[in-house]
mmCIF file as gemmi writes it, N, C-alpha and C atoms, coordinates in Angstrom:
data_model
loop_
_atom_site.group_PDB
_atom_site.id
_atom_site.type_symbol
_atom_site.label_atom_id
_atom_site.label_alt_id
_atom_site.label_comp_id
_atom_site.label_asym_id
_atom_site.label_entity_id
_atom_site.label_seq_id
_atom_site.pdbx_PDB_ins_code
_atom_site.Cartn_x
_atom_site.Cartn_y
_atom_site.Cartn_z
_atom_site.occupancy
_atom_site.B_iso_or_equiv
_atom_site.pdbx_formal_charge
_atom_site.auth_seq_id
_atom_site.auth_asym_id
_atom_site.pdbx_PDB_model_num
ATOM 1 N N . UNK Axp A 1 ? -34.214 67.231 77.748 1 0 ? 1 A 1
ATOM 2 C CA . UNK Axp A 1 ? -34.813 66.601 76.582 1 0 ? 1 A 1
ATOM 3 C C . UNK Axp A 1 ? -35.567 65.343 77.023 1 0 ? 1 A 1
ATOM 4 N N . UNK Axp A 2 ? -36.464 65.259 76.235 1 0 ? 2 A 1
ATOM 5 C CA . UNK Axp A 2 ? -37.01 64.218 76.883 1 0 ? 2 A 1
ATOM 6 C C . UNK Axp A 2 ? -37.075 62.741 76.286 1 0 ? 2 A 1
ATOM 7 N N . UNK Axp A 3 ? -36.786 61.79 77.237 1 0 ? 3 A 1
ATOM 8 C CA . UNK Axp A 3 ? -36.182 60.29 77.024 1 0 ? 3 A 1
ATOM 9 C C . UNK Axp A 3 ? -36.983 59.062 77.111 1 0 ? 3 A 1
ATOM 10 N N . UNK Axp A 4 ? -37.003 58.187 76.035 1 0 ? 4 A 1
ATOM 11 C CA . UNK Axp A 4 ? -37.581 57.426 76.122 1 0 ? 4 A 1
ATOM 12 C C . UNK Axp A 4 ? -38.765 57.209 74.81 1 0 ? 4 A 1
ATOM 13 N N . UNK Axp A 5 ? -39.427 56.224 74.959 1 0 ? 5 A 1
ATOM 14 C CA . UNK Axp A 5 ? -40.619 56.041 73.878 1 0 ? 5 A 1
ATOM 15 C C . UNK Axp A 5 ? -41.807 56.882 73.888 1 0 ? 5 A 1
ATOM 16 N N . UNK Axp A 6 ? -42.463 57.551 72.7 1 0 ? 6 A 1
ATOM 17 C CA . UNK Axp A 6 ? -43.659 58.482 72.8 1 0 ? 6 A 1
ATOM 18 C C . UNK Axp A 6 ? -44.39 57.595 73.213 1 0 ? 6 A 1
ATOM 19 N N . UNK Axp A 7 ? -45.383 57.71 74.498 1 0 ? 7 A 1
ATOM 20 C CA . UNK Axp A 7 ? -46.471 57.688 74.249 1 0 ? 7 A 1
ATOM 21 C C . UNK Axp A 7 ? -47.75 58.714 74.753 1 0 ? 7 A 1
ATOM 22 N N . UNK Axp A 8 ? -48.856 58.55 74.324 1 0 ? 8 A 1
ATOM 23 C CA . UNK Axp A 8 ? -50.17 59.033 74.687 1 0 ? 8 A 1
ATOM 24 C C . UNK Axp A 8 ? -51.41 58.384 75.139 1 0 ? 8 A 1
ATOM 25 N N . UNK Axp A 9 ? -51.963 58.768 76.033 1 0 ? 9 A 1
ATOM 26 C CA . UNK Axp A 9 ? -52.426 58.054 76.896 1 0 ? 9 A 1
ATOM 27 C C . UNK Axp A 9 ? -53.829 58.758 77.039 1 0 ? 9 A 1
ATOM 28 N N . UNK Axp A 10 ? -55.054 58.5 76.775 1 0 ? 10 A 1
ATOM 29 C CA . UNK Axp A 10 ? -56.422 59.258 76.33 1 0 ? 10 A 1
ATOM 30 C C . UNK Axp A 10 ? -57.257 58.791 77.765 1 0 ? 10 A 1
ATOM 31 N N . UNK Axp A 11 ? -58.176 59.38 78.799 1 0 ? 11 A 1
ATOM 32 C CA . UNK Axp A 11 ? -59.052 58.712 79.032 1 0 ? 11 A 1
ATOM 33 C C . UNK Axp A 11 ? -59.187 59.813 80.072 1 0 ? 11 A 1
ATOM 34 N N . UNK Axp A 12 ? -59.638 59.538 81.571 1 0 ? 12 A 1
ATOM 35 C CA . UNK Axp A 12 ? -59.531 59.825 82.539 1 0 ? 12 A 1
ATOM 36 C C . UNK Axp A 12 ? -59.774 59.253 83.868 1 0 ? 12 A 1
ATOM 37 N N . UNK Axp A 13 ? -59.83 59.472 85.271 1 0 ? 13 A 1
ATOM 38 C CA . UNK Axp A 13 ? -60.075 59.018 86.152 1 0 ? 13 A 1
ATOM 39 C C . UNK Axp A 13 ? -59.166 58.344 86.497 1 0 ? 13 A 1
ATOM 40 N N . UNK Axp A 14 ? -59.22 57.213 87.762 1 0 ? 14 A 1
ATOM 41 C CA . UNK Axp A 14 ? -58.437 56.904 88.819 1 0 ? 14 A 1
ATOM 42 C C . UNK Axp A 14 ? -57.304 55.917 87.753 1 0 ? 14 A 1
ATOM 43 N N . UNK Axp A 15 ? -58.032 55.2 86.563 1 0 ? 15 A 1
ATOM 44 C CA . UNK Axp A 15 ? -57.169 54.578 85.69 1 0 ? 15 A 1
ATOM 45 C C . UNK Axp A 15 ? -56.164 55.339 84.819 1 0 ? 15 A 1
ATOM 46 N N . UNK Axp A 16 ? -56.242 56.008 84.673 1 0 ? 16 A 1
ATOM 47 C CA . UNK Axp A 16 ? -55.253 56.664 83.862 1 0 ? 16 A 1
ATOM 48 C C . UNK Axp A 16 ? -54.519 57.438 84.441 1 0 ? 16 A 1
ATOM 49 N N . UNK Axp A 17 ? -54.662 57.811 85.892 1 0 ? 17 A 1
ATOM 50 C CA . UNK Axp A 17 ? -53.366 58.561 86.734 1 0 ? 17 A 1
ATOM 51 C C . UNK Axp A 17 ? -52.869 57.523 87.2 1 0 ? 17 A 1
ATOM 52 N N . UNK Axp A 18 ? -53.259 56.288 87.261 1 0 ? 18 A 1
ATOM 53 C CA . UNK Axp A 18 ? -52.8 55.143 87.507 1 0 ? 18 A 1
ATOM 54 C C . UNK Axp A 18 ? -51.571 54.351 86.667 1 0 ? 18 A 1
ATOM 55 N N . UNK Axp A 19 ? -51.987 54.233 85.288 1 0 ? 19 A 1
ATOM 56 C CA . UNK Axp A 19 ? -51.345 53.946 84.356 1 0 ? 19 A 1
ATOM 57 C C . UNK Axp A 19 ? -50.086 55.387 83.828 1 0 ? 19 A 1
ATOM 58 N N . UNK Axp A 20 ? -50.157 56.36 83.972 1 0 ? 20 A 1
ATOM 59 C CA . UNK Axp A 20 ? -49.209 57.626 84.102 1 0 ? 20 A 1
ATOM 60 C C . UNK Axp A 20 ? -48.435 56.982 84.893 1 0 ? 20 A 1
ATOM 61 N N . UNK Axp A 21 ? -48.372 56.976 86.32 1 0 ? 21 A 1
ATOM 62 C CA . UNK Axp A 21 ? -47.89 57.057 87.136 1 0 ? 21 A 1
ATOM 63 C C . UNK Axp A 21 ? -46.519 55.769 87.154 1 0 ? 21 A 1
ATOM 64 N N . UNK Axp A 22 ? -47.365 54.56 86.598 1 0 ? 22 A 1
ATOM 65 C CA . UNK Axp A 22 ? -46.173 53.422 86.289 1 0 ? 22 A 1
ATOM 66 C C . UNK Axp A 22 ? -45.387 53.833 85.251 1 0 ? 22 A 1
ATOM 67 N N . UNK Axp A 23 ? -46.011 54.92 84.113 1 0 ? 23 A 1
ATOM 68 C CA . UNK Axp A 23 ? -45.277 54.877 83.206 1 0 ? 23 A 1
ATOM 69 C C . UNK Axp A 23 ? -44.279 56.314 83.048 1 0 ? 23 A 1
ATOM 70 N N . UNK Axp A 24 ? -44.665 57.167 84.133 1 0 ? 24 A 1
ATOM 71 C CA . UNK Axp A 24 ? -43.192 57.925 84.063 1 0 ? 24 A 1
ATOM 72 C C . UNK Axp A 24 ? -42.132 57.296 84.773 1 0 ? 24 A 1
ATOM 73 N N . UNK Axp A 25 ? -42.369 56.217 85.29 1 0 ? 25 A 1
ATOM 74 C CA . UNK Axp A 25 ? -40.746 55.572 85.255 1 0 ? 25 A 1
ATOM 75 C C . UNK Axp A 25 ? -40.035 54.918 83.912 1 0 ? 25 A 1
ATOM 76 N N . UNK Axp A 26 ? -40.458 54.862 83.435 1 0 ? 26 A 1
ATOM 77 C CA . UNK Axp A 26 ? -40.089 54.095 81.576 1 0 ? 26 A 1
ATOM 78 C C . UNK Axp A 26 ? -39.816 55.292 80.823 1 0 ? 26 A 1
ATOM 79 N N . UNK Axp A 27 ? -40.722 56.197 80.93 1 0 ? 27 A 1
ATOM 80 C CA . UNK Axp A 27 ? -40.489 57.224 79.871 1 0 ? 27 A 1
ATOM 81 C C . UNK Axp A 27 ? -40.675 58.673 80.125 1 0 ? 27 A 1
ATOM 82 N N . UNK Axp A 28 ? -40.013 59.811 79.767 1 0 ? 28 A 1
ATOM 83 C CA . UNK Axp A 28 ? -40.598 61.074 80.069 1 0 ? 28 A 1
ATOM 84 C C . UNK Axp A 28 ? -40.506 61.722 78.847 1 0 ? 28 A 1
ATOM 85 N N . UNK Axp A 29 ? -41.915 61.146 78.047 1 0 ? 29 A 1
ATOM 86 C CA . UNK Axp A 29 ? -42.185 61.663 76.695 1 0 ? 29 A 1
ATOM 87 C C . UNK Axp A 29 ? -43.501 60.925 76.777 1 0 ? 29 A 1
ATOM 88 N N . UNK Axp A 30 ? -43.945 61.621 77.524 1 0 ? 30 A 1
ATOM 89 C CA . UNK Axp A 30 ? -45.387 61.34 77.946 1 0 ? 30 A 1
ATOM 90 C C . UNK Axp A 30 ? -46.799 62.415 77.857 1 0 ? 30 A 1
ATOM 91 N N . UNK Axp A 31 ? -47.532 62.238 76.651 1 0 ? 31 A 1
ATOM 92 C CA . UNK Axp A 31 ? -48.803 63.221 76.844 1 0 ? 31 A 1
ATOM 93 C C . UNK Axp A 31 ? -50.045 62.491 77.061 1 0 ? 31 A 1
ATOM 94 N N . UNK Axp A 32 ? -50.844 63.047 77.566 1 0 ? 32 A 1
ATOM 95 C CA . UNK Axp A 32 ? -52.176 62.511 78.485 1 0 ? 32 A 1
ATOM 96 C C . UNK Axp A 32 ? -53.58 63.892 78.328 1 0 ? 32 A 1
ATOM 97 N N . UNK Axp A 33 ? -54.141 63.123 77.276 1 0 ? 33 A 1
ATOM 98 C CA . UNK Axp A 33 ? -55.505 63.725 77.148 1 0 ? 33 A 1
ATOM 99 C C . UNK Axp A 33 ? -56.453 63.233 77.967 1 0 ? 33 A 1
ATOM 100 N N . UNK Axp A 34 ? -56.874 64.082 79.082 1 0 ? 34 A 1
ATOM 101 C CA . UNK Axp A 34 ? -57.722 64.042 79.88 1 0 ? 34 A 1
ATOM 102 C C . UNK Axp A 34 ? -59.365 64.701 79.534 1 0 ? 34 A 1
ATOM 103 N N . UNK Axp A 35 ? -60.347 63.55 79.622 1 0 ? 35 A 1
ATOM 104 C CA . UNK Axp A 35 ? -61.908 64.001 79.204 1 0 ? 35 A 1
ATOM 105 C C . UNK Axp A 35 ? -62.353 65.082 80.055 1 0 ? 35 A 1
ATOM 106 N N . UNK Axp A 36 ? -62.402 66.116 79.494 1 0 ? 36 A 1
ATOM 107 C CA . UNK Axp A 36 ? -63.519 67.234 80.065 1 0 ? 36 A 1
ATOM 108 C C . UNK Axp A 36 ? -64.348 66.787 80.835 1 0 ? 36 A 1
ATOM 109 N N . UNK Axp A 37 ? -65.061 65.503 80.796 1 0 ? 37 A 1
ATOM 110 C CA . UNK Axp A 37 ? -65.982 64.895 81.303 1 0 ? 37 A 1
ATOM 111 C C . UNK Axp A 37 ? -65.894 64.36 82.437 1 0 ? 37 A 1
ATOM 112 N N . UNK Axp A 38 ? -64.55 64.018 83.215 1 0 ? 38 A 1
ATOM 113 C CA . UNK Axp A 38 ? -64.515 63.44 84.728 1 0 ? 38 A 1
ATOM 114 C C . UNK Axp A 38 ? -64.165 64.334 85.496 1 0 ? 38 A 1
ATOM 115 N N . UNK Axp A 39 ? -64.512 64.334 86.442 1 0 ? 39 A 1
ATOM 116 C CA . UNK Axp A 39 ? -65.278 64.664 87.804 1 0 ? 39 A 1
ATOM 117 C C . UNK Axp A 39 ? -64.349 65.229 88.409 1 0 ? 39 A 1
ATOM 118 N N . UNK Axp A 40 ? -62.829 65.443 88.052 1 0 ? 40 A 1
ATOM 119 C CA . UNK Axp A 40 ? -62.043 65.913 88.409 1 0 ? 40 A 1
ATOM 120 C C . UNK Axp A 40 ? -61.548 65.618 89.603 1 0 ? 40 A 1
ATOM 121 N N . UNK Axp A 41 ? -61.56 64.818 90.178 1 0 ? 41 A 1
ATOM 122 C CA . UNK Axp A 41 ? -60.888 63.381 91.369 1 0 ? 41 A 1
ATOM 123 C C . UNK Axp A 41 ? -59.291 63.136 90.902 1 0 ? 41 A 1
ATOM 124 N N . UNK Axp A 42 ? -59.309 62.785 90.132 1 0 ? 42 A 1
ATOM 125 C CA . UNK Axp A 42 ? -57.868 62.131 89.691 1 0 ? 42 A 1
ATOM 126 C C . UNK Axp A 42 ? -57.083 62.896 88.456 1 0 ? 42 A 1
ATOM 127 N N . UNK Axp A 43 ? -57.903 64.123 87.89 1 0 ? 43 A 1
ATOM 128 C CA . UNK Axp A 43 ? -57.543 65.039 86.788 1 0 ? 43 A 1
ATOM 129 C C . UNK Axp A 43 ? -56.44 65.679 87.862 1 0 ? 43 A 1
ATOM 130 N N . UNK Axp A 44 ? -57.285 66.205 88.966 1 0 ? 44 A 1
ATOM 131 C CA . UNK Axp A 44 ? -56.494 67.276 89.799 1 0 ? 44 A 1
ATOM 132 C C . UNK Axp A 44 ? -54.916 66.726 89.801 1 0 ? 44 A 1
ATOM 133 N N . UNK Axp A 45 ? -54.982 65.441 90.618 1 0 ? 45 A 1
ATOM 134 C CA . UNK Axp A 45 ? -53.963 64.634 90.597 1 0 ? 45 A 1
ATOM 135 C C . UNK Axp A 45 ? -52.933 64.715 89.645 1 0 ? 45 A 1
ATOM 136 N N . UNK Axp A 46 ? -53.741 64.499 88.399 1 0 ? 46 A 1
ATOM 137 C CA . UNK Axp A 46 ? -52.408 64.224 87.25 1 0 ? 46 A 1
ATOM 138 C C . UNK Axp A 46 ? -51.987 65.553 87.032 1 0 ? 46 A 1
ATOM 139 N N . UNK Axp A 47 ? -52.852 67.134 87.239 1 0 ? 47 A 1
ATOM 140 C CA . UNK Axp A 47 ? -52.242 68.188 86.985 1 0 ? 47 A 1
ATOM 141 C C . UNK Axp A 47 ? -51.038 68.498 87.565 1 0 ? 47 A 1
ATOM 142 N N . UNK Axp A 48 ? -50.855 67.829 89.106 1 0 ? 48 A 1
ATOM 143 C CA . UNK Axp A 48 ? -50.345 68.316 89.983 1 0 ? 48 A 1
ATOM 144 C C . UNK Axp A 48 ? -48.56 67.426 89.866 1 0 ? 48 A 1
ATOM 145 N N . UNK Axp A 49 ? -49.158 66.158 89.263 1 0 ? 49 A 1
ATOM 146 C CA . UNK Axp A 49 ? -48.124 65.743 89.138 1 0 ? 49 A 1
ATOM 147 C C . UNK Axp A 49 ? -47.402 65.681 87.662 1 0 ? 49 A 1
ATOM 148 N N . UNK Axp A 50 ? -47.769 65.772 87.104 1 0 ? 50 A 1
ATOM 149 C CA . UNK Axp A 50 ? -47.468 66.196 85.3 1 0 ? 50 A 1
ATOM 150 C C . UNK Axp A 50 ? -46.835 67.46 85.146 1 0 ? 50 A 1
ATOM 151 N N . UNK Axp A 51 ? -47.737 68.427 85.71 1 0 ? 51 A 1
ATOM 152 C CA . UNK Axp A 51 ? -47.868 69.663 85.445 1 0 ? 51 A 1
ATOM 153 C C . UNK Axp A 51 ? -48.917 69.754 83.988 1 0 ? 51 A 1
């Protein structure tokens, strides 16, 4: 189950796998809308580590 405070997190690129990344230590009730629009550099990233 998953623990901790909702949040959601909109954007993409090196900032927002950035900001994920501090924040699955606080919480794992975490969703992340990633823009169609980046370049897929740091999308890959968050797929890989999110799932």
């Amino acid at each position: 189950m998953a623990r901790g405070p909702r949040v959601v997190a909109i954007g993409g690129g090196t900032g927002l796998s950035t900001l994920l990344r501090g924040l699955k230590e606080t919480t794992s009730n975490i969703t992340a809308v990633v823009t169609v629009a980046d370049d897929g550099g740091s999308s890959g990233k968050l797929r890989d580590e999110l799932g």
